[in-house]
C-alpha positions as CSV (number, residue, x, y, z in Angstrom):
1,X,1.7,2.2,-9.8
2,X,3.7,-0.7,-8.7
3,X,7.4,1.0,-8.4
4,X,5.7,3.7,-6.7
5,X,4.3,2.1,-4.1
6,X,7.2,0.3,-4.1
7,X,8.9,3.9,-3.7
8,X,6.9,4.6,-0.4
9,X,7.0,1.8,1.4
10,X,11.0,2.0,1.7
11,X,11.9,2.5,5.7
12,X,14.2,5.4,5.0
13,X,12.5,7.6,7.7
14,X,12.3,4.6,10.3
15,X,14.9,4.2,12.9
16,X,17.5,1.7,12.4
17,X,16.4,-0.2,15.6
18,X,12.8,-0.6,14.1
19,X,13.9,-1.6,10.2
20,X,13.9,-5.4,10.9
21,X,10.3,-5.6,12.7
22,X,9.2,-3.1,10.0
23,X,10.0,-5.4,7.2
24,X,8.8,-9.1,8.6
25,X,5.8,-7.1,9.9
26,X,5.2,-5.5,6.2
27,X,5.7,-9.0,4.7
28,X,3.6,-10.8,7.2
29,X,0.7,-8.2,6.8
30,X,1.0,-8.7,2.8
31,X,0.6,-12.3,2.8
32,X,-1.9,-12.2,5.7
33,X,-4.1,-10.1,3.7
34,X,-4.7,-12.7,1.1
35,X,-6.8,-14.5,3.9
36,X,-8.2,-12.1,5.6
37,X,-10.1,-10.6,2.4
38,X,-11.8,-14.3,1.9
39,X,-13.5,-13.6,5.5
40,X,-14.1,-9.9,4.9
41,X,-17.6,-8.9,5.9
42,X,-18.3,-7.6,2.1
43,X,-16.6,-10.5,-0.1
44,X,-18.1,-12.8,1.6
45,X,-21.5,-10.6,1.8
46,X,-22.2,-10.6,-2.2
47,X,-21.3,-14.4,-1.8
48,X,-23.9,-15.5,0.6
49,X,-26.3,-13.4,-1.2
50,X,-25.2,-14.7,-4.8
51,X,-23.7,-18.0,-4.7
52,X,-25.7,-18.6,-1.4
53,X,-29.1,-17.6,-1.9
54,X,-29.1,-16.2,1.5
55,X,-32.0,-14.1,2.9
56,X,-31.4,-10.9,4.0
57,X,-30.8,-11.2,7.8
58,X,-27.7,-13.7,7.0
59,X,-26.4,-11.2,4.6
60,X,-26.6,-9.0,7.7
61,X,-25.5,-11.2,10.3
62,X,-22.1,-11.5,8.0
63,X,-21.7,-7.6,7.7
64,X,-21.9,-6.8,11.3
65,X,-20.0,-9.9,12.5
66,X,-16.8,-7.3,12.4
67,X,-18.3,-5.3,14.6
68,X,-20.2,-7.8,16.7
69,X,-16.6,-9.8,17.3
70,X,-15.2,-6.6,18.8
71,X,-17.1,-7.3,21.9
72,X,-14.9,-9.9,22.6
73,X,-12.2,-7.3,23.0
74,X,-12.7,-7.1,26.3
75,X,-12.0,-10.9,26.6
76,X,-8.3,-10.4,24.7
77,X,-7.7,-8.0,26.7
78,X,-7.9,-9.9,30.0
79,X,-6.1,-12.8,27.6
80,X,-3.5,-11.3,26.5
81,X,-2.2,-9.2,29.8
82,X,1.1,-10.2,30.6
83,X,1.6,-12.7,27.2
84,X,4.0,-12.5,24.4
85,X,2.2,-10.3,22.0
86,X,3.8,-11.8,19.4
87,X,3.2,-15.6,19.9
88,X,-0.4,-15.1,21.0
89,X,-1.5,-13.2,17.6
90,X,0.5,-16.1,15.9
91,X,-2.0,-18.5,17.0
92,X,-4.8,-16.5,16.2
93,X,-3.2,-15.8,12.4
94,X,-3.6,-19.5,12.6
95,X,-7.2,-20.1,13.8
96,X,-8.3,-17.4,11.2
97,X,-6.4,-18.9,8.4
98,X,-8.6,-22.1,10.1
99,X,-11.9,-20.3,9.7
100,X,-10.7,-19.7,5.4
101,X,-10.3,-23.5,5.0
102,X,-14.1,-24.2,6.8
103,X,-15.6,-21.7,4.4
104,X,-13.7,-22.8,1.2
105,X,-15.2,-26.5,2.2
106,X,-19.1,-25.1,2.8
107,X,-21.5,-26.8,1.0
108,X,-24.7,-25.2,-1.0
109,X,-27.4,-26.6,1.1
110,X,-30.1,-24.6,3.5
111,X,-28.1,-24.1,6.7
112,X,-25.1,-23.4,4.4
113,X,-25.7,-19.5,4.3
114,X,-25.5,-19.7,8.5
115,X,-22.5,-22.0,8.9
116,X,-20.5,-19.4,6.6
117,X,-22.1,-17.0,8.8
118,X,-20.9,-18.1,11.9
119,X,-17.2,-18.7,10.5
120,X,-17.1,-15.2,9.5
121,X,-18.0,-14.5,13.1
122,X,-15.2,-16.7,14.5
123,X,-12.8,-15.6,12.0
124,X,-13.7,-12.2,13.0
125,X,-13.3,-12.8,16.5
126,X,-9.6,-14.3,16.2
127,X,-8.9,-11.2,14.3
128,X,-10.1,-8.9,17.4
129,X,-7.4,-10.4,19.1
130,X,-4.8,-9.9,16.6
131,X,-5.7,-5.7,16.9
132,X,-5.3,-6.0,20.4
133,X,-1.9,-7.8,20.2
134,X,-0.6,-5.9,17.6
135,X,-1.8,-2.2,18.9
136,X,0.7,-3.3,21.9
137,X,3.8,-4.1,19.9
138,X,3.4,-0.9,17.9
139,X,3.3,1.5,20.3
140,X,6.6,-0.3,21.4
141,X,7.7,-1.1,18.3
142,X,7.8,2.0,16.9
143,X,8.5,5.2,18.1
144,X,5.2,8.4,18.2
145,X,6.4,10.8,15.3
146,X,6.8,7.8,13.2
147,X,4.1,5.2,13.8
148,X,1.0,6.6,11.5
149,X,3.3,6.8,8.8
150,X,4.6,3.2,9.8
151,X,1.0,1.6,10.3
152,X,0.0,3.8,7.0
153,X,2.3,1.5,5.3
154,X,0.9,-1.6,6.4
155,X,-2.5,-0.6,5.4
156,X,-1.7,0.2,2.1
157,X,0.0,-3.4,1.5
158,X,-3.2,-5.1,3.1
159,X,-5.6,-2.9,1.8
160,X,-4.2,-3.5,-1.8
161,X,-3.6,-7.8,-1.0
162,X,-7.2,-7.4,0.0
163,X,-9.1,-5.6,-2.6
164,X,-7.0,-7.9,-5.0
165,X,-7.8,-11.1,-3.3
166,X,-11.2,-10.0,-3.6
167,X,-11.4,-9.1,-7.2
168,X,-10.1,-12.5,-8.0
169,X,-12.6,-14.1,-5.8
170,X,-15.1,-11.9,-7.7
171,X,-13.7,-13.1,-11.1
172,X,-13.6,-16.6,-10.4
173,X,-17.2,-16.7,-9.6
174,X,-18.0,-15.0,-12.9
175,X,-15.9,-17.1,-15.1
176,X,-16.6,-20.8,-15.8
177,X,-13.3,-22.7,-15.7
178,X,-13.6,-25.7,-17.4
179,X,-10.8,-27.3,-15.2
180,X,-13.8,-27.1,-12.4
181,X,-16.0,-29.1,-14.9
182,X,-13.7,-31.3,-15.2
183,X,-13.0,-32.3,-11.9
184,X,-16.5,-33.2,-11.7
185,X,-18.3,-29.7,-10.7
186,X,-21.7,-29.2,-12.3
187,X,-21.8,-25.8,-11.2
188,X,-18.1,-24.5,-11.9
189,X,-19.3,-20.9,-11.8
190,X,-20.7,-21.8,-8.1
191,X,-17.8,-23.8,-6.6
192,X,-15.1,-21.6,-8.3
193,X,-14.4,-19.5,-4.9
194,X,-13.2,-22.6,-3.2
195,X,-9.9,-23.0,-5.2
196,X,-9.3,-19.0,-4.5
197,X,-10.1,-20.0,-0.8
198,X,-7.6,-22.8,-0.1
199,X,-4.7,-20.9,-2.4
200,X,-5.1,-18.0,-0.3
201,X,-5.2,-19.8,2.8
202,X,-1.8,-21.2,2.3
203,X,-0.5,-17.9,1.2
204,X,-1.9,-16.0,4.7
205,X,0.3,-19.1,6.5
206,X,3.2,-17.9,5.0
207,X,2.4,-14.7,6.3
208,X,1.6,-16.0,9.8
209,X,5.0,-17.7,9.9
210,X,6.8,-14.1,8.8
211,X,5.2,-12.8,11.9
212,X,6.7,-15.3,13.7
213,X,10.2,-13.4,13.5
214,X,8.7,-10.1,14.9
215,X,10.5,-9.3,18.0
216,X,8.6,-7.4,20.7
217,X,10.6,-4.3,22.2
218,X,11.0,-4.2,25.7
219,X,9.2,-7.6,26.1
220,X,10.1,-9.1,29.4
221,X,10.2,-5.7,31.3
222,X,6.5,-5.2,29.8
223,X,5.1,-8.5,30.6
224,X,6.1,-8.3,34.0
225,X,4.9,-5.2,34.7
226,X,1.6,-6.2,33.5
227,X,1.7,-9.5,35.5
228,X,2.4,-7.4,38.4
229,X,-0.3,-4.5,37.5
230,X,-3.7,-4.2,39.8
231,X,-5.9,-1.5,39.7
232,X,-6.8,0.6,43.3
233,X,-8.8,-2.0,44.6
234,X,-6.8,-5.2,43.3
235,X,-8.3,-5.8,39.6
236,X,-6.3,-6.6,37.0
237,X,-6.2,-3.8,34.6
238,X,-7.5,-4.9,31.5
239,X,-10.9,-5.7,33.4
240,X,-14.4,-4.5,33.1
241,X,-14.3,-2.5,35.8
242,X,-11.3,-0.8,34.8
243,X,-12.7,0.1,31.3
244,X,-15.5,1.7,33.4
245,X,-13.3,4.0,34.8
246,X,-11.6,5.1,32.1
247,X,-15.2,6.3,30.9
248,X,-16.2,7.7,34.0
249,X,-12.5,9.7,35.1
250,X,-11.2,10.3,32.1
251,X,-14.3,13.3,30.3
252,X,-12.4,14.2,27.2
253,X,-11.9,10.2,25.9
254,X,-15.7,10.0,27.1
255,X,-16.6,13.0,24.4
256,X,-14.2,11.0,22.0
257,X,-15.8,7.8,22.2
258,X,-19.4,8.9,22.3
259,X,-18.9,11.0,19.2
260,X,-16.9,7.9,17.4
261,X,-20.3,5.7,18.2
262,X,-22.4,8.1,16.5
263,X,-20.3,8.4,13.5
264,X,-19.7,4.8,13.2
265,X,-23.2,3.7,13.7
266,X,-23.9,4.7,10.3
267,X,-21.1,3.0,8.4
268,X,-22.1,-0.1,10.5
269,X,-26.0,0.6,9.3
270,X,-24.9,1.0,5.5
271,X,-22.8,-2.1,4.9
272,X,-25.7,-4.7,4.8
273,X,-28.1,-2.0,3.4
274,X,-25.6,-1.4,0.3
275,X,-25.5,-5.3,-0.7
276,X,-29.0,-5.1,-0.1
277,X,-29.7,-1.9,-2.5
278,X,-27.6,-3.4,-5.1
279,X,-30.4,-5.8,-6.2
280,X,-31.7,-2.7,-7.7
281,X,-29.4,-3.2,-10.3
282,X,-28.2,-6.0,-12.4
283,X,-25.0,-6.4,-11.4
284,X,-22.4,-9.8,-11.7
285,X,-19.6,-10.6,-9.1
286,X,-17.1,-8.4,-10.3
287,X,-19.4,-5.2,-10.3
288,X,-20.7,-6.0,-7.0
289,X,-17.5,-6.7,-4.8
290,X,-16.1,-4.3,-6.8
291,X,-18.8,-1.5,-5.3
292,X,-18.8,-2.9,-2.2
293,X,-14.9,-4.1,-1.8
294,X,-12.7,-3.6,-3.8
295,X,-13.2,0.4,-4.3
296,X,-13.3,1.1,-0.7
297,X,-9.9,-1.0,-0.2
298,X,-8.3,0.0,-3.1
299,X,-8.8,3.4,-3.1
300,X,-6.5,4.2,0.9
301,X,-3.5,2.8,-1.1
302,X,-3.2,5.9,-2.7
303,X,-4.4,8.1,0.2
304,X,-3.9,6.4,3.5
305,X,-0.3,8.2,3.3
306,X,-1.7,11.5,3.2
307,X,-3.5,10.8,6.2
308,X,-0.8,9.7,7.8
309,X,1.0,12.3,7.7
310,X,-1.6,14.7,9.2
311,X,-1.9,12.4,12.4
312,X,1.5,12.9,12.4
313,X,0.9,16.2,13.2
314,X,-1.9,16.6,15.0
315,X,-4.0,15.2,18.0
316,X,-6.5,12.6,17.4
317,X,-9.6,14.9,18.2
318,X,-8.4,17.6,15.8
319,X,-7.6,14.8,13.3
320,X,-11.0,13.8,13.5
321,X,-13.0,17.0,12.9
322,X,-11.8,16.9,9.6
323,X,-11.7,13.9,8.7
324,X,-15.5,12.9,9.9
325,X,-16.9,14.6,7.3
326,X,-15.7,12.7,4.1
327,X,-18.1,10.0,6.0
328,X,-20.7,12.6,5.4
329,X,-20.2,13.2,1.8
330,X,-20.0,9.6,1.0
331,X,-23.4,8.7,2.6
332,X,-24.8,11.6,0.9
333,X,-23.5,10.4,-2.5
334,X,-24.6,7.0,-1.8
335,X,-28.1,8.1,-1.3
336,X,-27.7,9.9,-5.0
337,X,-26.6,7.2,-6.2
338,X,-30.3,4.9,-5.5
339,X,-32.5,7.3,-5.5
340,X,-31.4,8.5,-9.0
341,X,-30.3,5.1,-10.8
342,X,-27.2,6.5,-11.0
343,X,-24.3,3.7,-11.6
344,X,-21.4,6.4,-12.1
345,X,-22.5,8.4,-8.4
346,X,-22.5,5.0,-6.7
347,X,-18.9,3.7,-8.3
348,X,-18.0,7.7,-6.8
349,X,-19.6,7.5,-3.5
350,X,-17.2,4.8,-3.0
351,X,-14.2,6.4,-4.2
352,X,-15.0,9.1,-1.4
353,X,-16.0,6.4,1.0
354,X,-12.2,4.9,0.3
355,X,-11.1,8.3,0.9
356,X,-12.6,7.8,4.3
357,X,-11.7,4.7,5.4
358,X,-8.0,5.0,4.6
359,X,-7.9,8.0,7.6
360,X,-11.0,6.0,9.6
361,X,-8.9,2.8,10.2
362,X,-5.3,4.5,10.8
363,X,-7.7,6.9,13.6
364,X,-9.0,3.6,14.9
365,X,-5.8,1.7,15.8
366,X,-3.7,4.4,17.0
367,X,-6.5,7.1,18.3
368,X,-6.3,5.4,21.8
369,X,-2.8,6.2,22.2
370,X,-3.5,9.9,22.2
371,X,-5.0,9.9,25.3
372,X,-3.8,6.7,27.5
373,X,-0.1,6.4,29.1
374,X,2.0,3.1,28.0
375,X,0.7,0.9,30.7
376,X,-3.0,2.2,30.1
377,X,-3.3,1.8,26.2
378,X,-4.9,-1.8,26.7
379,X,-7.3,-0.5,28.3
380,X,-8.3,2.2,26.5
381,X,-8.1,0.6,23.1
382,X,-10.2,-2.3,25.0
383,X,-13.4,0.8,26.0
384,X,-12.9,1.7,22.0
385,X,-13.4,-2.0,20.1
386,X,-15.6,-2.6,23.2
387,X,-18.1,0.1,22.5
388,X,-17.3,-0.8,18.3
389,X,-19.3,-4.0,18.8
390,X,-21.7,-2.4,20.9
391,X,-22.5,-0.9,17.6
392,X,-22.5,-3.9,15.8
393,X,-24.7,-5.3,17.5
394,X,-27.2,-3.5,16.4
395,X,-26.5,-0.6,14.0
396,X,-26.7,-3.3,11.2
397,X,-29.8,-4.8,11.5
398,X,-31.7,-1.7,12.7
399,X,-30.5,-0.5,9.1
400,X,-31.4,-3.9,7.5
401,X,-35.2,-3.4,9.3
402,X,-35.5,0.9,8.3
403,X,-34.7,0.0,5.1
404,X,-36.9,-3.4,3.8
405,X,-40.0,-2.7,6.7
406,X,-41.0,-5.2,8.8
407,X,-44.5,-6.7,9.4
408,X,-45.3,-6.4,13.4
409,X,-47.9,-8.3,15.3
410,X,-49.5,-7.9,18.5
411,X,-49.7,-10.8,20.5
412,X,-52.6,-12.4,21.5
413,X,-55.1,-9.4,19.3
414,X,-55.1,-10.7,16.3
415,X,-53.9,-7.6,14.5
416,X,-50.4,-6.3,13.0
417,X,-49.1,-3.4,11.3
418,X,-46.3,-2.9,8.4
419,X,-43.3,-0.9,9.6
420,X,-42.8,0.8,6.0
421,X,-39.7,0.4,5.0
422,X,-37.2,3.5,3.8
423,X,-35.7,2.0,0.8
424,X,-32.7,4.4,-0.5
425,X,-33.3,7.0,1.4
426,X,-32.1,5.3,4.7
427,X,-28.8,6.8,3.3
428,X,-29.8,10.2,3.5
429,X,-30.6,9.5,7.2
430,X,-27.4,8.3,7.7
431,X,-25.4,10.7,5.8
432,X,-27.3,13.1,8.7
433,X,-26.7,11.3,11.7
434,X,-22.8,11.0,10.2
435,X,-23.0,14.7,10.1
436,X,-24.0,15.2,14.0
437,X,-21.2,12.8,14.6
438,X,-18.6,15.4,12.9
439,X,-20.5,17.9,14.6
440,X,-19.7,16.4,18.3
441,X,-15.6,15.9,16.6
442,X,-15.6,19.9,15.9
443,X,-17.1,20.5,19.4
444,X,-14.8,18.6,21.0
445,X,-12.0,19.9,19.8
446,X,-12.8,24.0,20.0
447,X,-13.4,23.2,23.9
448,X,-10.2,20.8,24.0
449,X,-8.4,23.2,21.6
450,X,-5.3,23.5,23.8
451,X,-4.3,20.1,24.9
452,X,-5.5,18.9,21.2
453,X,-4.4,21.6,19.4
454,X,-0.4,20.1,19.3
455,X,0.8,16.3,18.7
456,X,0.5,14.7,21.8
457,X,3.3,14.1,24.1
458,X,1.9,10.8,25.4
459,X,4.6,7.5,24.2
């Protein structure tokens, strides 16, 4: 597997003017990835639930804190007009590299579960701002009829750093070192994560240096035109205001994005509900980030290429009606997979659900781009990760509440009532609200079918 992925990720199809970014950048996002999967939303997830004993509104506050950070997109965006892309997502490699170190040094005690909590937020957060720098130095990085493939190649390193990172995390906590007794632990199986933590953490600063090197094409003529950009009536254009309008002039990205919020709201809904569910069976550290992790990761390695190569081809919105309903099958799978006790559906739900992700996250980053000119792509990937933690805010914990119940109380009567609560079959709700989401994708594109119908000239 190793020479063949090797094999693919050889820039003999990139220009000679983008091989040198393309190699510190593929190095940087390799060794980056070792610390972004100790602050990923799953890993750390089974942790609080495990090692942690946390309840299961933490567990949920740490799955949606992806999506909750992306709010803040709207604040990198203003941030980052007119810098160096390059240096500012250097700091912020360092401040989540920052965030590793604070959870490696946790302790076990009651308000533990919420302080690893809030630095998953925060490293979450940093990493918004990283997407928003690095979205810009693609697009000028690299050129249109080569960037999926490109950015298809950094996902399969990071995804395959990640889900490896992970599984070691997953197999520390499962095995009992004795060098951990030694040192004085009395719980090595407990405190074995930490080692993982810090070693990864001074890998991901190699990787933040790497970055360092990347050189931003057509810098200094970019950065001033940004510093120099106002909207009509004298707003910068990475504001609030100017996101507004992009919503309100521009119909077709405003079909887009409200069809991407309804088929993300159920991935966002099924992340805490899935660690959540897996108490149904018995299941150790490396079976559970495995299911909820390492699968999903792993699996785009082998795909994401595939994928790729279609958005090569082919407009965003066309893309998307495809794609969408692999989402679909996977929820529907999932939901087999509880309701029938069915270990072997579940490990294949996620295979599918890997299957999706690997074309989800290359349509996230680069979608935008599809519809916006150069000098408007901030902005328009700023109205996507906007409306993303929209979602998070409360797609998670509205699927955290349909699926456990809730007991509710009228004030001041006396009385309450039990909000029953849906158990597995949440997923089959989801799989169907996925399924209007692909629905809205395939109407899109029939009434767009001309201007989506080709690869877009837009660069």
């Amino acid at each position: 597997m190793i020479p063949l992925l090797a094999d693919r990720l050889r820039p003999r199809d990139i220009s000679a003017t983008s091989r040198r970014n393309f190699r510190f950048e593929l190095g940087s996002v390799g060794l980056m990835a070792a610390g972004l999967a100790c602050v990923d939303v799953n890993v750390l997830g089974v942790l609080a639930k495990k090692a942690f004993a946390a309840g299961p509104w933490t567990v949920t506050l740490i799955a949606a804190s992806d999506a909750i950070a992306n709010i803040t997109s709207l604040f990198w965006t203003r941030l980052l007009h007119g810098t160096d892309r390059v240096r500012s997502a250097n700091v912020l490699q360092f401040c989540t590299i920052a965030c590793v170190v604070g959870i490696a040094l946790t302790p076990f005690t009651w308000w533990g579960g919420w302080m690893l909590a809030g630095l998953a937020i925060l490293a979450r957060v940093f990493f918004t701002g990283i997407i928003n720098a690095r979205t810009d130095l693609w697009r000028a990085n690299y050129p249109r009829e080569a960037r999926a493939r490109v950015i298809a190649r950094f996902t399969i390193v990071g995804t395959f750093v990640i889900a490896t990172t992970g599984l070691l995390i997953a197999l520390s906590m499962d095995f009992k070192p004795g060098v951990l007794r030694a040192l004085g632990f009395e719980n090595p199986e407990g405190h074995a994560f930490r080692l993982v933590y810090l070693l990864a953490a001074v890998v991901a600063a190699g990787g933040a240096l790497l970055f360092a090197r990347v050189r931003w094409r057509g810098r200094r003529v970019q950065m001033a035109l940004e510093r120099g950009a106002r909207t009509e009536d004298g707003l910068h254009a990475a504001s609030a205001r100017a996101m507004l309008r992009v919503l309100r002039e521009d119909r077709e990205y405003r079909r887009f994005m409200a069809a991407q919020f309804v088929l993300g709201a159920p991935n966002l809904a099924a992340a805490p509900v899935f660690i959540l569910a897996l108490d149904r069976f018995t299941l150790d550290y490396t079976q559970s980030i495995t299911l909820t992790r390492v699968i999903p990761i792993l699996v785009p390695v082998a795909v994401t290429p595939l994928w790729g190569r279609l958005l090569d081809r082919m407009h965003i919105v066309r893309f998307r009606a495809y794609h969408s309903w692999v989402f679909v099958v996977a929820n529907a799978m999932m939901a087999g997979g509880f309701l029938l006790m069915s270990l072997p559906l579940l490990y294949a739900s996620r295979i599918v659900l890997g299957v999706a992700f690997a074309g989800g996250l290359l349509a996230w980053e680069l979608g935008h781009h599809d519809f916006a000119k150069r000098e408007t792509a901030a902005v328009y990937m700023g109205v996507h990760v906007t409306l993303t933690g929209i979602r998070g805010v409360f797609a998670p914990f509205l699927g955290t509440l349909l699926f456990g119940g809730a007991s509710l109380e009228w004030a001041g009567a006396g009385e309450g009532a039990r909000l029953p609560g849906m158990g597995a079959w949440l997923f089959v709700l989801l799989a169907a609200v996925s399924a209007v989401g692909g629905w809205m994708f395939v109407r899109l594109y029939r009434d767009t079918r001309e201007r989506t119908g080709v690869r877009p000239v837009h660069d």
